[in-house]
N, C-alpha and C positions, 0 to 999 in steps of 0.2 A: 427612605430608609425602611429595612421590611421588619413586620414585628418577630419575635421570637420562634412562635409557631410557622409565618410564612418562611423565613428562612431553613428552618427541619424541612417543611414539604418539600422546597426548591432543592435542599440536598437529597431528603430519599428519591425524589424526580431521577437526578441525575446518577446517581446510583443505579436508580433501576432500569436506564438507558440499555438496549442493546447495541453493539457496538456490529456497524455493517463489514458483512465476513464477504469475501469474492475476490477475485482476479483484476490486477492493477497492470499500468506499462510506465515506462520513463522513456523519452526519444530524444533525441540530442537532434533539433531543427537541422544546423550544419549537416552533418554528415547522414542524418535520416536513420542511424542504430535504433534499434528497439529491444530493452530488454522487460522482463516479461515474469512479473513474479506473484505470489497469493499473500493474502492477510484476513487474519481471523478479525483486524481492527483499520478500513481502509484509511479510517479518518486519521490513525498514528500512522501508516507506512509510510507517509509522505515523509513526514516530520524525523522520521527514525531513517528510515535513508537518507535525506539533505543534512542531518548532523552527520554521518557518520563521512559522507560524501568531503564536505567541507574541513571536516577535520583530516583526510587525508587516511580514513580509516575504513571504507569499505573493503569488504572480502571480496565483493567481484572485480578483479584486476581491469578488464576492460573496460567498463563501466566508470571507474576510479580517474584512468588515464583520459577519457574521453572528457571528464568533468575538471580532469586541472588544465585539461589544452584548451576549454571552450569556456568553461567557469558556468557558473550557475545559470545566469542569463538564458544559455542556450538550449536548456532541458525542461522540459514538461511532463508531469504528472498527471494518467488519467485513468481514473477505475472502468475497466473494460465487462466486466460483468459482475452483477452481485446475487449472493446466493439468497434465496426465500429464509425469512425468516422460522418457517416448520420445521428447516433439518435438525436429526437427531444429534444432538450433541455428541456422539461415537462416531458418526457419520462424517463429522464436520473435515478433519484431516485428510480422509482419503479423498471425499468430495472436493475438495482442494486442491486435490494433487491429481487426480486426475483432468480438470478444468485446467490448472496451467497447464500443463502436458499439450492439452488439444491447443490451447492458443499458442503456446509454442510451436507447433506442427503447424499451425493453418496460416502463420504469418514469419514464420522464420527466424523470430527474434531469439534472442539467448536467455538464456535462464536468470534469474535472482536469488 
């Protein structure tokens, strides 16, 4: 059990976690799709796509369809690049969107 003060640290710690910003893919094994999307938080995309996935509430229609013919099983999650932790926080967005843009072109997959 931790004392009073160990527990403050362990939450200002995790407070003060930077959350890893970069380029993520989903691939459905069966049929080999790739779709191809960014997050300012790689460690929630996962998590915020497979709820929404499961619930039958993703906004990418292909992607949606490919996860109620194959089910969960068949899809994997993997952060494909991450950005340095010195970019300017103004920065963060467009550096984002230009990065999936290129992975999108240089592999063909579809957008998120």
């Amino acid at each position: 059990m931790l004392s009073k003060d160990e527990r403050k640290e362990a939450i200002r710690k995790f407070k003060e976690r930077k959350p890893l910003l970069g380029i993520f893919a989903v691939r459905c094994a069966p049929t080999g799709r790739l779709w191809i999307g960014s997050s300012r938080n790689l460690g929630a995309a996962k998590n915020r796509i497979w709820f929404c996935l499961s619930h039958g509430s993703h906004s990418g229609k292909s992607l949606q369809e490919e996860w109620n013919t194959h089910g969960e099983s068949a899809f994997h999650y993997e952060a494909l690049e991450k950005l340095p932790d010195d970019v300017h926080p103004l920065a963060i967005s467009g550096l984002l969107q230009e990065k999936r843009k290129q992975w999108i072109a240089q592999t063909g997959a579809e957008p998120l």
